[in-house]
N, C-alpha and C positions, 0 to 999 in steps of 0.2 A: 415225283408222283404227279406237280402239277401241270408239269409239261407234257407228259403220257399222256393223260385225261385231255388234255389241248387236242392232241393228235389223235386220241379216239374219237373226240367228239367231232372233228374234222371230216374223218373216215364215215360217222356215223352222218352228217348231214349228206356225204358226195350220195350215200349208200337211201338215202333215204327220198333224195332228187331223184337215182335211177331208177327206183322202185316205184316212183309216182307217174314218171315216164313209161315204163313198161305197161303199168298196171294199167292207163290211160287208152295204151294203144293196145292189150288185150281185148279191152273192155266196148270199145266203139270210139275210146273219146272223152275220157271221164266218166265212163257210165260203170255201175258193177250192180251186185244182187245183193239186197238186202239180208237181214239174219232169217224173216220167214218167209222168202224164197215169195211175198206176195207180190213185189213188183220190184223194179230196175231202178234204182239212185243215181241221177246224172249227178255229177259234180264237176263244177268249174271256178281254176281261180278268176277273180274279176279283178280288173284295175280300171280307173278314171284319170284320161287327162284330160288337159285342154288342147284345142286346136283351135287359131282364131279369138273369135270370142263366146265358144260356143264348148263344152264340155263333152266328152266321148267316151263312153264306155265299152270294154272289148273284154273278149273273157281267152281263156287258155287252157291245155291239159297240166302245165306244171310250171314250177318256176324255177328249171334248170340255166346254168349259165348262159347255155347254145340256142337259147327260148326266149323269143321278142315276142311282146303286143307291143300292135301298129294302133294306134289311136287315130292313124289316117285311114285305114282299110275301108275298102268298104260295106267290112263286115261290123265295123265300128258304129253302134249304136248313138245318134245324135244326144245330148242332153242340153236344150239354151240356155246360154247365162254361165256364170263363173258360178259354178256349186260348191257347198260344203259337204261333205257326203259321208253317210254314214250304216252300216250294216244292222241288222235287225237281225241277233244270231244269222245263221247260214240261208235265212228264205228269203228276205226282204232288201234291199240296196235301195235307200233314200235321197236324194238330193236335195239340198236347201240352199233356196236363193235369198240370201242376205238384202232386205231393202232397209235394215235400221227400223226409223220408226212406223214404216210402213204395211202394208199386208204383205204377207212372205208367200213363195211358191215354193210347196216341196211337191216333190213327183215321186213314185214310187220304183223299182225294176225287178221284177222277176224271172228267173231261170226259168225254160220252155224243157219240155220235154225231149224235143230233139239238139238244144246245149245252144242253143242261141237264148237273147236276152231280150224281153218285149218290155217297154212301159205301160205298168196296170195303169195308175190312177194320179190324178192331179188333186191333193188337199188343198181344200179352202179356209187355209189359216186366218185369223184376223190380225198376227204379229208377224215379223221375223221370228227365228229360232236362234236363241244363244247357246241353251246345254238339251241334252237328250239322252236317254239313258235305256236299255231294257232292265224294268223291273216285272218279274216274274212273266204270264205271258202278254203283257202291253209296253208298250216305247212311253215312256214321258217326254214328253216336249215343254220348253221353257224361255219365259221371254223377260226381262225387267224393262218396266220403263227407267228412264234418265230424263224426266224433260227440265228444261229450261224454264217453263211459268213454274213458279213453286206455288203457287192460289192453287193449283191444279192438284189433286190425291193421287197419287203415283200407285202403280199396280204391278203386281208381278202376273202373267198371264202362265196359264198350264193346261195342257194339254193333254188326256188318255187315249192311245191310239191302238186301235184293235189291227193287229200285223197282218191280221188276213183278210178282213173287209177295209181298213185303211180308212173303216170309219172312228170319229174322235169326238171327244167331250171336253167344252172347254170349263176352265175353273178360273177365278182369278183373286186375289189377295192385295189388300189395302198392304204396300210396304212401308207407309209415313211411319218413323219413329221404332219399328220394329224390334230391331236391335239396339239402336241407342238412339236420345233425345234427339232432334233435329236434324237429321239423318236418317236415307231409306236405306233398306236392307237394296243389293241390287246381286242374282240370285249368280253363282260358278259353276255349279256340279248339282248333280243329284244324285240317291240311288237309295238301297234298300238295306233296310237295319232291323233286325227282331221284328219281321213284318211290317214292319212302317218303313216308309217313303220318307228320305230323309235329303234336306238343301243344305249345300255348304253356299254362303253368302259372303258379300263382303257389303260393310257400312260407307257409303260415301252421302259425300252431300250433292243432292239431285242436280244441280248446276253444272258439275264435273264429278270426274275423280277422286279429289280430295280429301279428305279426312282427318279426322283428330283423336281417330284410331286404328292406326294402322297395323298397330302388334298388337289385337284381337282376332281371335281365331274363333267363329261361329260356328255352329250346327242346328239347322233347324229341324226339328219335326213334325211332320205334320199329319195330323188325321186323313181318312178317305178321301175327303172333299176337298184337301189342300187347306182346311181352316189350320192356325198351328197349334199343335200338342203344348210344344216346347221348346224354347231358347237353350242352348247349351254353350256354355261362353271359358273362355279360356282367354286371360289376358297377360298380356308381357312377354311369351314366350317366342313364339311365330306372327306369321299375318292372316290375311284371309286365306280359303282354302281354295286349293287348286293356282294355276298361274294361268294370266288373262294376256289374250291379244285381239283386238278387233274384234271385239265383245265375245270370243270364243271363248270358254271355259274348260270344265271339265276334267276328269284321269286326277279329282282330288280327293274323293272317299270310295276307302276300297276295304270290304270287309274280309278276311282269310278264312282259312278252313276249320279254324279252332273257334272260329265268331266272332272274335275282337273284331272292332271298327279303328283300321288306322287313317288317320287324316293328314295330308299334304299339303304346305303351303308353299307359295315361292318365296314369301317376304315380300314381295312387290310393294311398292308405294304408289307415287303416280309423280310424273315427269314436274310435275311445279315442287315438288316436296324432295327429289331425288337426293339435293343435296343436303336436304336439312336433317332426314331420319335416315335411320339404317336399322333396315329389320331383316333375321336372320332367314334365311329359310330352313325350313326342318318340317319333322314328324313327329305327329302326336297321336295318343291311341285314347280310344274307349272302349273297356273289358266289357266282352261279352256280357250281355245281361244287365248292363249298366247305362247308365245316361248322364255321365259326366265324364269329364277326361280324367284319365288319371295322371296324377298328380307329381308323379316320382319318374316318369316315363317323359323325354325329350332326346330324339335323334336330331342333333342340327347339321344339317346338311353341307350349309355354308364352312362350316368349320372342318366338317370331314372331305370334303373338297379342293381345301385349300382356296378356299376363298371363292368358291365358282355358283350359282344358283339354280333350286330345279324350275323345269316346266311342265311338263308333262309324266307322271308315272300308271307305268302297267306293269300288271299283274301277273307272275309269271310261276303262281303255285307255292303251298307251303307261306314260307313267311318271305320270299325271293320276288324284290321288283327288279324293271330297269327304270331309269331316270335318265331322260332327255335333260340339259345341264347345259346352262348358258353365262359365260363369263361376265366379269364386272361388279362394281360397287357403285351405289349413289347414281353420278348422274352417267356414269362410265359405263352402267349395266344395259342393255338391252332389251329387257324385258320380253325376251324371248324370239325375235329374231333371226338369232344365229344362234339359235340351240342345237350345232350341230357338233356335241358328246354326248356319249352314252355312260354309265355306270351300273352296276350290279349292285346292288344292296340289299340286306339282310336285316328287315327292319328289327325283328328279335336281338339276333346276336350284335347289331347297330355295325354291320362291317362295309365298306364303302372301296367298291375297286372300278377302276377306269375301263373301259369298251376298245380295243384293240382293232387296227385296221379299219376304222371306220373315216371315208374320208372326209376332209375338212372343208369348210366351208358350202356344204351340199343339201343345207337345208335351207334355203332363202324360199321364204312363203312357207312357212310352219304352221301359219295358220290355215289351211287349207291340207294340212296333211292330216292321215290317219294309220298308223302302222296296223299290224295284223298279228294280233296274238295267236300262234298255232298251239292251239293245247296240245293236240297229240303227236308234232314233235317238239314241243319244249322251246319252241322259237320266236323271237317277235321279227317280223317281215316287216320291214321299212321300204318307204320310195324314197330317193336320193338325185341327185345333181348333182352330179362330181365334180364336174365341168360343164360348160355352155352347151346347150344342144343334146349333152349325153344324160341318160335318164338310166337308175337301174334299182329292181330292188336288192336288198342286204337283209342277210338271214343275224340275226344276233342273237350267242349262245349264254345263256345267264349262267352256265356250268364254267366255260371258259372265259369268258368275258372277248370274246373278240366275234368281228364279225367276216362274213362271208360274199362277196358278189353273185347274184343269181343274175336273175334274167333282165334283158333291156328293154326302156320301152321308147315307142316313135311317139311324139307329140313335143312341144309346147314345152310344156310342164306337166309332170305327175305328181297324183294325190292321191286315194287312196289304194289299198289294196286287200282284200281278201277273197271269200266262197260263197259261192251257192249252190245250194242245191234242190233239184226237183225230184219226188219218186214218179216215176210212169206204170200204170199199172199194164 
């Protein structure tokens, strides 16, 4: 039966590429009519690479195998600077230039009515961006310091960004001691829980990485203003939430359809400690309605892997993620690197099965990546490197657990991938 289901879901993605190609070239181009016939819906997939040292965004009607974006074209929209880039639902395509502890440059990109892509607006942040999130209709943006004077009050900075004007309100928060004594809270993820804006953190001591608790699992939450509600602490089990590289966070609190809040950690330590602790990676949940973890509930990940740890998970409907999964222990682990395996998992039923066809060794620069969750067809879209030079996205089916080759792209390196769209009246 489960090899049938393989091969229809096979049939159902070729069938689902031709139908996006058709419907493209019906349409003008990604264009079709809305359900009240009031105006036209351009839609285009969008990918960002690099060329140079300068960032290019190019869009497309679909992402069939026989389907390249040229990141050299010179329909390829400029972006400077090595970006991290990130989607705002289907309207908004952000880029953020990483300066550390300096003022950060995010620029904004919008679909055009005739299916090209112009940049609106340039934000005048006062930080870098680490995590970012849509919560209902605004982007959170988020910054921790780490400095080096500890005389100095450390602050986590945030950010409320209205998607359509791309104007923002800043907030910021004392993190000395927040979560435990002598140690700042320094912020992984964000996102939204029973109406509130909620931070998954990890505790280090502001000089470095470090810590003297590593298998502490955090939740912050926090009123309007980003003042905090409430600490929500779990210890012994897992680490902090979400898995960290080059202060990128993130894909570690993810709420399902039933309302529970489940939380991800990698286990991570930090490179001076790698041989001395070993903390598991796993899954831990908060029942709807509640503001502590529960108690009786631990999915460890490391264990159902056969020893391997996660990095990033998305959310793929019902109680079904995939987990990005990177080998190693102690000082042998990676910390996310070469996080290039997938897995399917059922965080309910806690069942753990491996991503088939996906090739090896294809994600070098993870941190810079951003897959594409398609809701409506059940897929996460990945950019990949499979080889030197060769660039392509991989459709991944969390029914079958394997994945697919779609379209190639020209540049550099590739990073993210998903939609936008504009109505024309």
């Amino acid at each position: 039966m489960k090899t049938t289901m393989k091969y229809l879901n096979v049939i159902a993605l070729m069938a689902m590429v031709i139908f996006s190609s058709c419907s493209s070239d019906d349409n003008g181009g990604g264009t079709g009519d809305d359900d009240d016939d009031s105006g036209t819906v351009v839609t285009k997939y969008v990918v960002t690479a690099s060329s140079g040292e300068n960032d290019y965004i190019v869009s497309g009607d679909d992402i069939a195998e026989d389907y390249t974006f040229d990141a050299t074209s010179v329909d390829a929209v400029q972006s400077p600077g090595d970006r991290i880039w990130s989607f705002y639902k289907d309207e908004v395509l952000y880029g953020f230039l990483y300066n550390q502890a300096d003022a950060g440059t995010t620029a904004s990109y919008i679909l055009n009515g005739d299916g090209t892509i112009s940049k609106r607006n340039e934000l005048a942040l006062n930080v870098s961006i680490h995590i970012r999130e849509e919560v209902g209709d605004q982007l959170i943006l988020g910054y921790s310091d780490r400095l080096r004077d500890t005389t100095i009050a450390q602050q986590a900075y945030f950010y409320k960004v209205n998607p359509a004007t791309d104007a923002s309100q800043e907030f910021t928060l004392v993190i000395d001691d927040l979560l435990e004594e002598g140690e700042i809270a320094y912020f992984t993820d964000i996102a939204e829980y029973e109406g509130k804006i909620i931070g998954g953190a990890r505790s280090i001591n502001s000089s470095g990485f470090t810590s003297d608790f590593y298998n502490n699992t955090y939740v912050v939450v926090f009123n309007d203003d980003f003042t905090v509600d409430q600490v929500i602490k779990d210890a012994g089990r897992t680490g902090f939430v979400a898995g960290q590289k080059y202060s990128q966070g993130d894909t570690g609190l993810e709420v399902v359809e039933n309302g529970d809040l489940y939380v991800f950690s990698s286990g991570q330590t930090s490179y001076a400690d790698a041989d001395a602790i070993t903390v598991p990676s796993g899954v831990l949940k908060i029942n709807q309605g509640t503001y502590e973890f529960d108690g009786d509930y631990f999915f460890n990940i490391t264990e159902a892997s056969g020893g391997h740890n996660l990095f990033r998970t998305y959310y793929m409907g019902g109680t079904t993620f995939i987990l990005a999964m990177y080998p190693g222990t102690n000082s042998n682990a990676t910390f996310g690197v070469d996080a290039d395996r997938f897995a399917v998992v059922d965080v309910a039923a806690e069942t753990f099965e491996w991503v088939s066809n996906f090739p090896e060794n294809a994600l070098v620069g993870w941190e810079f990546r951003t897959p594409y969750v398609d809701e409506e067809n059940g897929m996460l879209i990945v950019t990949a490197t499979p080889a030197e030079n060769e660039h392509y996205l991989y459709a991944i089916d969390p029914v079958t657990a394997e994945a697919t080759q779609l379209s190639g792209v020209v540049g550099e390196s590739v990073k993210i991938v998903g939609k936008l769209k504009t109505e024309v009246e």
